[in-house]
N, C-alpha and C positions, 0 to 999 in steps of 0.2 A: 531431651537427651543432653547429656554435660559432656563435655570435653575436658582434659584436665592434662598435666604431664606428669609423667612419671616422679618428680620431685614433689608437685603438689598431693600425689595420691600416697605417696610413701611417709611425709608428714602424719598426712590425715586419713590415714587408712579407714578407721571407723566411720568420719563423714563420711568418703565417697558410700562405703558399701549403705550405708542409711539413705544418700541420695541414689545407688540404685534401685533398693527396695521401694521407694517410695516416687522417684520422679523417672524411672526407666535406668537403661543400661548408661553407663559410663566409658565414652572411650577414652583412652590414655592413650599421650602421644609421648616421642621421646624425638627430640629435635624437631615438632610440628611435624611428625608422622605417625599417624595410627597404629600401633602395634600390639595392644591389649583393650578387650572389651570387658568389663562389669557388670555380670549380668546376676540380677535377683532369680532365685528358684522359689516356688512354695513348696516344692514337694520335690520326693525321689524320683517318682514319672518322669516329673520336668528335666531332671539332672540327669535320666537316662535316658532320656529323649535328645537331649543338649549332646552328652556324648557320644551316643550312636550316629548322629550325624556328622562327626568329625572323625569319626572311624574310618580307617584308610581299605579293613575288612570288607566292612556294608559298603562304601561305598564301592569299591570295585564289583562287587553281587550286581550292588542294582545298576551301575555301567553296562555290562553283561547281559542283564536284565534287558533293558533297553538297547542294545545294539542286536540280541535275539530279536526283539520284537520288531523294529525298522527291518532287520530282512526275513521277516515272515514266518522265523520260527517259535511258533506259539502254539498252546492249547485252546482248545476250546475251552468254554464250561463243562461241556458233557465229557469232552475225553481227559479233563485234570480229575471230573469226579469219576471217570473210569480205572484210572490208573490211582487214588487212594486211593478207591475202596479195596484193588489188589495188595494193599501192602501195607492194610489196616490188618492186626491179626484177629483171628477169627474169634466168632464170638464163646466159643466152647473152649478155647486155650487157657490154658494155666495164667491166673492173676501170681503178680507177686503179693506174696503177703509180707507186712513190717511185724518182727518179732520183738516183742518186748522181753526184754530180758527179767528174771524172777527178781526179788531183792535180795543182794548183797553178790550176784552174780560175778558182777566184775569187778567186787573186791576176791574173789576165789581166784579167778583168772589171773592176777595182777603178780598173787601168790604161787602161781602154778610155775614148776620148776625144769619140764619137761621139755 
């Protein structure tokens, strides 16, 4: 891990991000205090993963989550899959189907004046 300050990282933007990718995250201080981290992604997962955790949303679900379950109010296994299976739709209901439209369809549309 590197330490850097916000003047060093601002010069050398592209080192730091190459010394995240490759030697880990970088934190950036401003007056010797930590205010920004540098972190390498390899993928989209990772950067939705990275974000979902700093989600002010999710994070209050799973607060919630966890203050349900310390006093007790929780599912079982049998009754979370009792209550899908109610609110799964049946297996005879109408799928939607995607409709492809013909060729030159919504150049007509585009035309249409009504």
């Amino acid at each position: 891990m590197k330490i850097a300050s916000v003047a060093e990282v601002k010069s050398q933007f592209s080192a730091f991000l190459k010394k995240a990718s490759e030697g880990g995250p970088v934190v950036v201080t401003r007056n010797g205090r930590p205010v920004a981290v540098i972190v390498a992604v390899q993928d989209e997962d990772e950067i939705e993963r990275l974000l979902m955790a700093y989600s002010p949303h999710l994070r209050a679900i799973l607060e919630r989550s966890r203050q349900q379950f310390r006093e007790g109010q929780w599912l079982s296994e049998e009754e979370f899959w009792s209550q899908f299976e109610h609110t799964r739709p049946s297996k005879g209901s109408a799928k939607l189907k995607k409709k492809t439209a013909e060729p030159g369809a919504a150049a007509d549309r585009s035309r249409d004046t009504r």
